[in-house]
C-alpha positions in Angstrom: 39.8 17.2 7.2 42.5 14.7 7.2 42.8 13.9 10.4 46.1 11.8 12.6 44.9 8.6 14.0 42.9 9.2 17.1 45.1 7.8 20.0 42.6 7.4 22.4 42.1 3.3 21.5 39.3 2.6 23.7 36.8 4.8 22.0 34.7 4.3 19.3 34.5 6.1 16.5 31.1 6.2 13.9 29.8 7.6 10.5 26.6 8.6 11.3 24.8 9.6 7.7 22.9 12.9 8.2 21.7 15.4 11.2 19.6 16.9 8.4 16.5 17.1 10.6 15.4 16.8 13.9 14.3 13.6 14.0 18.0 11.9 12.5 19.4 14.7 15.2 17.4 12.6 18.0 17.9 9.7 16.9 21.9 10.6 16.8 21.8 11.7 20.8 19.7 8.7 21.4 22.5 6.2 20.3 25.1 8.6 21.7 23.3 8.2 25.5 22.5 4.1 24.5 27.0 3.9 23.9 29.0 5.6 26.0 31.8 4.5 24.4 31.5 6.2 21.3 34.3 8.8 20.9 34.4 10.8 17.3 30.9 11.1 15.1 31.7 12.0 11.3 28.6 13.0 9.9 26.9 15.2 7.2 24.6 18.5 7.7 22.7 21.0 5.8 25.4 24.2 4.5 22.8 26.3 6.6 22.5 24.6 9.7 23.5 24.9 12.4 26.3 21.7 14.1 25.2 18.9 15.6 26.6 19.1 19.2 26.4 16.4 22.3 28.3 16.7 25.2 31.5 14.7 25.9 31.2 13.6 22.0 33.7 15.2 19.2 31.5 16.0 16.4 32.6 16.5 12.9 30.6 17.5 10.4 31.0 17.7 6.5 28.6 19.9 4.7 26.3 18.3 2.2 27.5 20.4 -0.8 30.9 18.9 -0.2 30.0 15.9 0.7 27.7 14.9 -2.7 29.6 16.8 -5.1 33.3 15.3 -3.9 34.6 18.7 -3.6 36.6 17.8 -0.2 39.2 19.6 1.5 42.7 18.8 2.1 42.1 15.7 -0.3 45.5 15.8 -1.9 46.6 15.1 2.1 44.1 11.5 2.1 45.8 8.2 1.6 46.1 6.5 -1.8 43.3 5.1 -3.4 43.5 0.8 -1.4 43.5 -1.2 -4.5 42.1 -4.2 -2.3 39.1 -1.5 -2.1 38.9 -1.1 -5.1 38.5 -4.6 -6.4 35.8 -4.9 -3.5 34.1 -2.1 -5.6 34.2 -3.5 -8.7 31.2 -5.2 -9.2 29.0 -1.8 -7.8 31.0 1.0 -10.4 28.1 0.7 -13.1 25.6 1.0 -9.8 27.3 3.8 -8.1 27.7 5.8 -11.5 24.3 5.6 -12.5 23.7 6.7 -8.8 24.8 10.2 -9.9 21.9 10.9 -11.9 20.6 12.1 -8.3 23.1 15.1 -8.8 21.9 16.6 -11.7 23.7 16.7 -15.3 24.8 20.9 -14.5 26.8 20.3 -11.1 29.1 17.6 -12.3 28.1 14.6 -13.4 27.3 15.3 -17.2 30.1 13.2 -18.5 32.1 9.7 -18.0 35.1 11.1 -17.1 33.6 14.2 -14.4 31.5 11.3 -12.9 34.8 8.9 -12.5 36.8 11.9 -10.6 33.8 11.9 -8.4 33.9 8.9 -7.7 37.8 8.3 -6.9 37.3 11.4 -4.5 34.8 9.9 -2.9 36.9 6.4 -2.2 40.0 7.9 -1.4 38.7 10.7 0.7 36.3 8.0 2.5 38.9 5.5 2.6 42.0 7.4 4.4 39.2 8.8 6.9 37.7 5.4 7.8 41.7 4.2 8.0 43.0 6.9 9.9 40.3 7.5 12.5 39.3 3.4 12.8 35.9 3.9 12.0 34.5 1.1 13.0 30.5 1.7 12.8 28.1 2.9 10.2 25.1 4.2 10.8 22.3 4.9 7.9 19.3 6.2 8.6 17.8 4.8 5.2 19.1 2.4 2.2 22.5 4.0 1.5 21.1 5.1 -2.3 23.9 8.3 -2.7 27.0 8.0 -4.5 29.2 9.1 -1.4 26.8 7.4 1.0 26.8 4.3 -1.0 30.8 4.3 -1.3 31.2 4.9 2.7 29.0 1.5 3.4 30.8 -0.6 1.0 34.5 0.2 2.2 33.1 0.0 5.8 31.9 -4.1 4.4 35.4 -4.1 2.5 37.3 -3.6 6.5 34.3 -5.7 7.7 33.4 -2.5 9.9 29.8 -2.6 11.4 26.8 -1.2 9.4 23.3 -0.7 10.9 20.8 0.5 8.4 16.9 1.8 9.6 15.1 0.5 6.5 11.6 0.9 5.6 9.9 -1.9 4.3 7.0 -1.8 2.0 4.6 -2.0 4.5 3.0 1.5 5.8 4.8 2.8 9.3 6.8 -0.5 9.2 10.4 -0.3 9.5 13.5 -2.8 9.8 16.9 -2.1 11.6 19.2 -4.4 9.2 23.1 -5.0 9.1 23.0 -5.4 4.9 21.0 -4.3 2.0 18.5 -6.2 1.2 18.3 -7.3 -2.6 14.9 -9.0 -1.9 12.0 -7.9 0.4 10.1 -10.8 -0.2 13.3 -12.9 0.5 12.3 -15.2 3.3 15.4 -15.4 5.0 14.7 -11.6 5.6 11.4 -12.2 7.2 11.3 -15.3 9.2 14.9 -15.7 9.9 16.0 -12.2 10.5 13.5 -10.3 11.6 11.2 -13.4 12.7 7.9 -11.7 11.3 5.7 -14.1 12.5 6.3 -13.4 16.0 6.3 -9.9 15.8 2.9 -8.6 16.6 3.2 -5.3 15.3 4.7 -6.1 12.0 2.5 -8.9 11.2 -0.5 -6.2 11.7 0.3 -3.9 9.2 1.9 -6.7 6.9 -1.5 -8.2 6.6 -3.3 -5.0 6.5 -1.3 -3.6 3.5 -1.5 -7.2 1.5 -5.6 -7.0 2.4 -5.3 -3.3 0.8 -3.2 -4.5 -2.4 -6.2 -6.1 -3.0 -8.3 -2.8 -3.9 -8.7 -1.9 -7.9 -8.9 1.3 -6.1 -5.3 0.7 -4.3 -2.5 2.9 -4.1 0.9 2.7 -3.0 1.0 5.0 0.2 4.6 6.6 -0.8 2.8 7.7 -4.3 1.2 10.3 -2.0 4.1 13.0 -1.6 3.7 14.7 1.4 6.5 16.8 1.0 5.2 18.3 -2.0 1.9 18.9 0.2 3.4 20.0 3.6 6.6 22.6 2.2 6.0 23.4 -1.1 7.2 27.0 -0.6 10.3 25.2 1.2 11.3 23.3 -2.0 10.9 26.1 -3.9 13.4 28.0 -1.6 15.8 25.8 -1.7 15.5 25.2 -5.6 16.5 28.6 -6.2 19.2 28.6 -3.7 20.3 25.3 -5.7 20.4 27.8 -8.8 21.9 30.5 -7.6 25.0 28.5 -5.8 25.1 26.9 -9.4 25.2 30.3 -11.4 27.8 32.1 -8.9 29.9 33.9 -12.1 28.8 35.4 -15.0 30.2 32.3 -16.7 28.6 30.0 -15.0 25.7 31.6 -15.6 26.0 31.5 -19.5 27.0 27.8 -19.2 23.6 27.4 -16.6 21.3 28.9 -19.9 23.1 26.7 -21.8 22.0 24.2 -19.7 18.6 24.5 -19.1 17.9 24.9 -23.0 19.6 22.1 -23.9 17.8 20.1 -21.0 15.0 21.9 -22.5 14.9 20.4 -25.8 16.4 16.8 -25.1 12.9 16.7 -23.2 10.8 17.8 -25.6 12.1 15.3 -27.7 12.1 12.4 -25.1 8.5 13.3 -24.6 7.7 13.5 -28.1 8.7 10.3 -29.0 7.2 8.5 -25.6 4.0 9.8 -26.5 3.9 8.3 -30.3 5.3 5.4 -29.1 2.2 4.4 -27.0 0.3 1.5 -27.5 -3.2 0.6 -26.5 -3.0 -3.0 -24.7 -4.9 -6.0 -26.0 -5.5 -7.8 -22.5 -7.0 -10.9 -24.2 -3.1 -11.4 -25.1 -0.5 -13.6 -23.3 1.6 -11.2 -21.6 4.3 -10.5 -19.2 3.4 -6.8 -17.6 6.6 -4.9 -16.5 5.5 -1.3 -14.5 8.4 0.5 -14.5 10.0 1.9 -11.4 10.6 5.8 -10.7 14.1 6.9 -11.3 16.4 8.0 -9.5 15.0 5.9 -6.2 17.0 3.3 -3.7 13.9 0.8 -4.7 16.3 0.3 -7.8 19.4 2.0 -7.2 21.2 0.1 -5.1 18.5 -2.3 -4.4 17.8 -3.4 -7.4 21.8 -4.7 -8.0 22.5 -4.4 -11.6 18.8 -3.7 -12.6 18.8 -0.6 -12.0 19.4 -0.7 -15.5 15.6 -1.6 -16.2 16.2 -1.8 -19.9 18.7 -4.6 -19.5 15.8 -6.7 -17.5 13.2 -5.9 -20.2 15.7 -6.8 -22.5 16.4 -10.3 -21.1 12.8 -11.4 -20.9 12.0 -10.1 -24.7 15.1 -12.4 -25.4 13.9 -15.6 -23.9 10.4 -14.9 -25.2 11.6 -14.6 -28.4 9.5 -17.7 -30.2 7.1 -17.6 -28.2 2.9 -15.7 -28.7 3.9 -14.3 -25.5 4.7 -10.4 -25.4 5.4 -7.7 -23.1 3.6 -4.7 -22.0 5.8 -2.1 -20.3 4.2 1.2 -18.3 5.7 4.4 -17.3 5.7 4.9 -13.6 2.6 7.6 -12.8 5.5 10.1 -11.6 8.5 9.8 -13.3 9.9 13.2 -14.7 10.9 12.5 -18.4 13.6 15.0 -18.4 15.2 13.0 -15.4 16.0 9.6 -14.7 15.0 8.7 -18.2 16.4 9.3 -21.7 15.3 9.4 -25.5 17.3 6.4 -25.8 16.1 4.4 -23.2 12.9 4.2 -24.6 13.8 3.4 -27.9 16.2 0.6 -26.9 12.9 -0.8 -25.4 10.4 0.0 -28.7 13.0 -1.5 -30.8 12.2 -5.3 -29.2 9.3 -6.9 -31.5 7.7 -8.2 -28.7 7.8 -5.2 -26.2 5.1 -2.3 -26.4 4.9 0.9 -24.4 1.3 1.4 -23.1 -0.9 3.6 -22.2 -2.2 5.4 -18.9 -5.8 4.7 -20.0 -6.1 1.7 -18.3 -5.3 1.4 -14.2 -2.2 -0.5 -13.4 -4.5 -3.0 -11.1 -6.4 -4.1 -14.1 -3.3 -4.4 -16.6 -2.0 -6.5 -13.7 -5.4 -8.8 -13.0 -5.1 -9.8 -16.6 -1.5 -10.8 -17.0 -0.4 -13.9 -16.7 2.9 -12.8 -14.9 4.8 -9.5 -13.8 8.0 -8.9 -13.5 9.6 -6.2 -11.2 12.6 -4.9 -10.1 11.5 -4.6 -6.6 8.5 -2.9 -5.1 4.9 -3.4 -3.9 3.5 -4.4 -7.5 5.3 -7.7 -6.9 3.4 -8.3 -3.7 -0.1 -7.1 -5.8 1.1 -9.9 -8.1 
């Protein structure tokens, strides 16, 4: 996988982030007719699908199993980890390891320790290909929110290498082509300086229409609709049973998988349990702050949210400067989030433990909780534009 530098100088090599479907696949030969000059593509695909081929182009591909879980080939041959790149990484560890929630606790991530070898693979693996083969161009087809994915953009800023990222905003069908994250969607830089919204036609259309829609009781977010789960439900359930049997490949595997899953089982229950008796009804006649939390794990937080992806440490900070004050806080679960992942028994205890901060109930709608607060505070999302 380690490849010799490519001599041919006057080419340009790219990371291209996935030819996982059709449309990315397009979108891949689009760019490669739009630059002739492009030479090597490094990219990711599916372990059953077929390569991504385009004529005249050298296409490598790394399989995704490989490429999330760090298990690369011929690492021991990639150069030493760059401490330079790793004191550009610094301030992003505590993002990129919580980023491995995505991977589930059973395939490697259920420790401290298992999570840092991950993530040292990942740099030095990432960093002696970018080196070798002068990478000089990223291309994301969403917010980089993977471990690896995450890992190859911030080296690439660390060499001050291109990156391109197709984000979508929060905006239905509305979609931005940005060189950096962007912490801030609201940010007005973003808008008027960037991407000059104003003069935009298109985007100021279905800006307005969604902020007309916020204000609905009845509204709701368009991404809380999950087509997937509509469109290939048999598909997801396919590939979560190939997910388990490429996890339970021996016998002891398989015993440690059980092991798992009870475990997993119980912590749950528990998690559950104590969510449930910690519920509050809310006194909207109160001064209060109203936090909805955000579905975990999700780029709207992690990275986009910086160090808030922790959202304990935000609730935390506004209990803390409330603290002799009448003022109190009302925190709600996110309609979807799966107890069992992305949240932990401890999280919400850390939060019930704050005088002022109550967990609330689903009785009442989010819109109305909202209507009656006298502010909200949000990581990031669309509940800040309702605001």
């Amino acid at each position: 996988m380690i490849h010799p530098v490519n001599p041919n100088k006057h080419l340009m090599n790219i990371f291209y982030s996935s030819t996982c479907s059709n449309f990315y696949r397009d979108f891949l030969k689009g760019i490669c007719e739009k630059i002739p000059s492009i030479g090597k593509i490094y990219t990711v695909k599916l372990n059953d699908q077929k390569k991504f081929e385009f004529k005249g182009k050298e296409v490598i591909t790394i399989n995704y199993d490989e490429y999330a879980f760090s298990n690369y080939n011929e690492l021991e041959k990639a150069l030493p980890i760059d401490l330079d790149i790793m004191n550009f990484l610094k301030k992003d560890l505590l993002i990129i390891l919580k980023m491995m929630e995505r991977l589930g606790d059973f395939r490697g991530s259920e420790n401290f320790e298992k999570r840092l070898e991950m993530l040292h693979n990942h740099v030095k693996f990432w960093n002696s290909i970018i080196e070798n083969q002068k990478i000089e161009l990223g291309i994301f087809l969403s917010v980089p929110h993977e471990p690896f994915e995450y890992i190859i953009y911030k080296i690439l800023k660390a060499k001050k290498k291109s990156t391109i990222i197709h984000q979508q905003l929060h905006f239905l069908d509305t979609y931005a082509i940005v060189e950096n994250i962007q912490w801030s969607i609201s940010n007005k830089k973003f808008f008027y300086k960037e991407n000059k919204l104003e003069n935009n036609k298109v985007l100021f259309k279905n800006a307005k229409e969604t902020l007309l829609d916020l204000k609905s009781v009845e509204y709701k977010p368009f991404y809380h609709e999950n087509i997937f789960k509509k469109s290939y439900k048999l598909t997801k359930y396919i590939r979560k049973i190939k997910s388990i049997t490429s996890d339970i490949i021996s016998i002891r595997e398989f015993a440690r998988y059980i092991n798992y899953r009870t475990t997993k089982y119980f912590k749950a229950s528990r998690t559950f349990k104590y969510f449930k008796q910690s519920l509050v009804d809310p006194d909207l006649n109160k001064k209060y702050i109203f936090i909805p939390l955000h579905f975990q794990p999700e780029v709207s937080t992690c990275p986009v949210g910086d160090i808030f992806v922790y959202q304990n440490l935000m609730i935390s900070m506004l209990s803390y400067s409330l603290r002799n004050s009448d003022w109190i806080i009302y925190v709600k679960e996110h309609p979807n989030q799966d107890l069992s992942y992305g949240r932990t028994l401890e999280f919400y205890k850390e939060i019930n433990s704050l005088d002022n901060v109550f967990l609330i109930t689903k009785k009442i709608t989010s819109k109305n909780i909202l209507l009656k607060s006298k502010a909200v505070a949000i990581v990031t999302g669309t509940m800040g534009l309702e605001a």
